[in-house]
ChimeraX commands (.cxc) that place a marker at each C-alpha (Angstrom):
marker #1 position -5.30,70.62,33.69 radius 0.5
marker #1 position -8.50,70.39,35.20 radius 0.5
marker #1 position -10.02,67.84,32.06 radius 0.5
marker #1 position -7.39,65.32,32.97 radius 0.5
marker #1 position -8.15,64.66,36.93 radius 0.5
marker #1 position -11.54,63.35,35.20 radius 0.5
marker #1 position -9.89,61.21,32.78 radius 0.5
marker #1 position -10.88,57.65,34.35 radius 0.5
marker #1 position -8.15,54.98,33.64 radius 0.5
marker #1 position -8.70,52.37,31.35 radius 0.5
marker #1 position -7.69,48.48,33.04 radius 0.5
marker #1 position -4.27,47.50,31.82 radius 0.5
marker #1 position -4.11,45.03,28.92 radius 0.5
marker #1 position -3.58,41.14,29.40 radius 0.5
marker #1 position -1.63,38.89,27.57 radius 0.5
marker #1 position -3.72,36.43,25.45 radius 0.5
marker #1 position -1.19,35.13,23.40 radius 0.5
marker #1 position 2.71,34.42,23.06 radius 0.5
marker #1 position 4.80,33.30,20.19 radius 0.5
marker #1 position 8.10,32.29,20.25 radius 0.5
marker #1 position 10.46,31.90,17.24 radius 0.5
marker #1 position 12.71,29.07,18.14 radius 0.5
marker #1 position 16.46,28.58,17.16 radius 0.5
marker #1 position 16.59,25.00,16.58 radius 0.5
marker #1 position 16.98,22.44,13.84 radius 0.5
marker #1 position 13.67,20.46,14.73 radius 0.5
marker #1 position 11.45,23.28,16.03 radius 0.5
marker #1 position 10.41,26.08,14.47 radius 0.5
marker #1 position 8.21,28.26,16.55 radius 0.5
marker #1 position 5.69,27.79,20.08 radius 0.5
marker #1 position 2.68,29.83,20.95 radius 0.5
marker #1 position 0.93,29.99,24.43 radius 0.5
marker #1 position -2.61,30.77,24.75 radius 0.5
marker #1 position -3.53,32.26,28.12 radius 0.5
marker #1 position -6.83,31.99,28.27 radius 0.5
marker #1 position -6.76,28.35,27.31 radius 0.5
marker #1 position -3.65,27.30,28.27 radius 0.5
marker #1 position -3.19,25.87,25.00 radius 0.5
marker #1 position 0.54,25.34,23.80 radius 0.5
marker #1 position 0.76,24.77,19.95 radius 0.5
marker #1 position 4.61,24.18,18.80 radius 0.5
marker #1 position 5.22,23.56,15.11 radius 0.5
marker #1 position 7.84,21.56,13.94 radius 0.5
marker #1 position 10.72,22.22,11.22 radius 0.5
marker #1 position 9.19,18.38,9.91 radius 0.5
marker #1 position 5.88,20.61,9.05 radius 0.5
marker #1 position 4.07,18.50,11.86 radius 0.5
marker #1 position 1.91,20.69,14.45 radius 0.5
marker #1 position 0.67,19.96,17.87 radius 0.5
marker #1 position -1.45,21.48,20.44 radius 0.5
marker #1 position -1.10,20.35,24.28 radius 0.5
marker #1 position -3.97,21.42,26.46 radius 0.5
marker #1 position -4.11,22.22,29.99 radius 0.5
marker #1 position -0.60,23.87,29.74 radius 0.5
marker #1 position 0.14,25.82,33.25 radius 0.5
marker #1 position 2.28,29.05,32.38 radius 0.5
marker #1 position 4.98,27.98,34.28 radius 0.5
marker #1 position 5.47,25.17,32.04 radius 0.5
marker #1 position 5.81,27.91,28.61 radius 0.5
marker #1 position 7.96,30.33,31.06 radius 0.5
marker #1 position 10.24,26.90,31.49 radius 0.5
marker #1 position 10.44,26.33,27.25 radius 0.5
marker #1 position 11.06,29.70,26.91 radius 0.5
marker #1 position 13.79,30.23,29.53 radius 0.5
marker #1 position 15.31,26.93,28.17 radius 0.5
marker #1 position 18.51,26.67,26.76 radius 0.5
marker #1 position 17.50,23.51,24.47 radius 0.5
marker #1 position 14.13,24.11,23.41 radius 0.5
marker #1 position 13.85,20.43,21.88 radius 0.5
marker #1 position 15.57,19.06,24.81 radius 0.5
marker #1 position 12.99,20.80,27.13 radius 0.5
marker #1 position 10.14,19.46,25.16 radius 0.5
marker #1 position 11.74,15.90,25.07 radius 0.5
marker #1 position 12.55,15.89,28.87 radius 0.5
marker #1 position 9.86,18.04,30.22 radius 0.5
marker #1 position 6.57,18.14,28.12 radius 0.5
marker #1 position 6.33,14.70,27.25 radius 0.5
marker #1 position 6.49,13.79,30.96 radius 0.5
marker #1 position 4.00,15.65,31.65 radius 0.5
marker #1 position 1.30,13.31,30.53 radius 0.5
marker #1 position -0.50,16.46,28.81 radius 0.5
marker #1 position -3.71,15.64,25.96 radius 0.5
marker #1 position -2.65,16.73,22.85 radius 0.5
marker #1 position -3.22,16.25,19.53 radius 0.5
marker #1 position -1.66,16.53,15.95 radius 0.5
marker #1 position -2.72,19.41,13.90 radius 0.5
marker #1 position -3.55,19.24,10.29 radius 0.5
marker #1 position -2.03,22.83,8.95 radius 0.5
marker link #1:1,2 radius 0.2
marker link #1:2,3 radius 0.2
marker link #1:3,4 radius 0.2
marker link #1:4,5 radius 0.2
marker link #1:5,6 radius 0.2
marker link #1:6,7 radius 0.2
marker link #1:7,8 radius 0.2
marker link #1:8,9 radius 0.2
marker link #1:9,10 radius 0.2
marker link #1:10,11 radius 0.2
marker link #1:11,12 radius 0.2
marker link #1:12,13 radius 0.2
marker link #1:13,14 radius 0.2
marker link #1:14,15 radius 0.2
marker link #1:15,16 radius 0.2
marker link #1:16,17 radius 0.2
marker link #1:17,18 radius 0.2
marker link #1:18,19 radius 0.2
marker link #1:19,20 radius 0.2
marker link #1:20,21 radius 0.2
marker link #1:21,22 radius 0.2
marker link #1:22,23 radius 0.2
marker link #1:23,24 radius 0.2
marker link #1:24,25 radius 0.2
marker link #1:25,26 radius 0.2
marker link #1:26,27 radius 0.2
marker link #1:27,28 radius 0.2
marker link #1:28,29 radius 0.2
marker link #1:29,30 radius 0.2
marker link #1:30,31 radius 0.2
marker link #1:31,32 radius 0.2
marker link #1:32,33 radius 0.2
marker link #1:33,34 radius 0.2
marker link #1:34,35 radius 0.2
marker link #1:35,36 radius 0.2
marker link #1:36,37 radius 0.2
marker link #1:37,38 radius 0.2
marker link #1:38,39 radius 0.2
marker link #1:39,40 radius 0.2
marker link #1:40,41 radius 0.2
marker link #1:41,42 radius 0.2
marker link #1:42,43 radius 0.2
marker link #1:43,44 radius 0.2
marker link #1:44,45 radius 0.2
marker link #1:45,46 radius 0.2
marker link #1:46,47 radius 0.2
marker link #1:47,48 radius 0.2
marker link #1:48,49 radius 0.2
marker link #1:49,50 radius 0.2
marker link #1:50,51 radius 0.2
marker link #1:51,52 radius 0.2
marker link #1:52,53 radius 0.2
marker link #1:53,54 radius 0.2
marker link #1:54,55 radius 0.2
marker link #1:55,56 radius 0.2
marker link #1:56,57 radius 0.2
marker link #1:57,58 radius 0.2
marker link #1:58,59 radius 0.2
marker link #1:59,60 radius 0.2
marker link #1:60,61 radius 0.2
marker link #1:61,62 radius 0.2
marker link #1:62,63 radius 0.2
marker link #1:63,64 radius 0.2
marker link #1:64,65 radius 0.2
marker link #1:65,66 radius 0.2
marker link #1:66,67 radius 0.2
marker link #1:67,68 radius 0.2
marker link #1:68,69 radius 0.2
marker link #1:69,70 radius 0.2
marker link #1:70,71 radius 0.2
marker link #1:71,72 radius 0.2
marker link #1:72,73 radius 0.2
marker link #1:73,74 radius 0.2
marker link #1:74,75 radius 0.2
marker link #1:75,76 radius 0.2
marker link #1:76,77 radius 0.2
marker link #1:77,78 radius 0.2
marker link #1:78,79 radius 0.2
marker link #1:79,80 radius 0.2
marker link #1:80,81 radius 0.2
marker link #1:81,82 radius 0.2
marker link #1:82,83 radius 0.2
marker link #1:83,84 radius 0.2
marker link #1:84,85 radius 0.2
marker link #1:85,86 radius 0.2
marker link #1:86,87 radius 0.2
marker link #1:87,88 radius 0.2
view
């Protein structure tokens, strides 16, 4: 019992990354980068795009969305965010 008082705890993990598979006929899945706050959301068209400077309330709003597509439509694209295309 003794060895375990002198166990020191490691720091709790952090979430770098979160992907989220999307039912919807024109997206097929979103991942959130943390760090970056980098949003990359590929397309059931095969396009790809990355919007920078994404705050996490923003992915906690697609993902709590009922219409994902309607969310990015009515949300993200108001938003004003730099993005680009991706070339997968």
């Amino acid at each position: 019992m003794n060895n375990l008082i002198n166990i020191k705890p490691k720091p709790m993990s952090k979430i770098i990354k979160e992907d989220l598979i999307i039912e919807s006929s024109a997206i097929e899945y979103a991942t959130y980068y943390h760090r970056s706050k980098m949003l990359f959301i590929f397309f059931s068209n095969a396009n790809a795009y990355e919007y920078y400077n994404v705050e996490r309330f923003v992915w906690e709003g697609l993902r709590a969305s009922p219409s994902a597509g309607g969310f990015i439509n009515g949300v993200l694209k108001n938003l004003n965010l730099d993005y680009k295309r991706v070339s997968l």
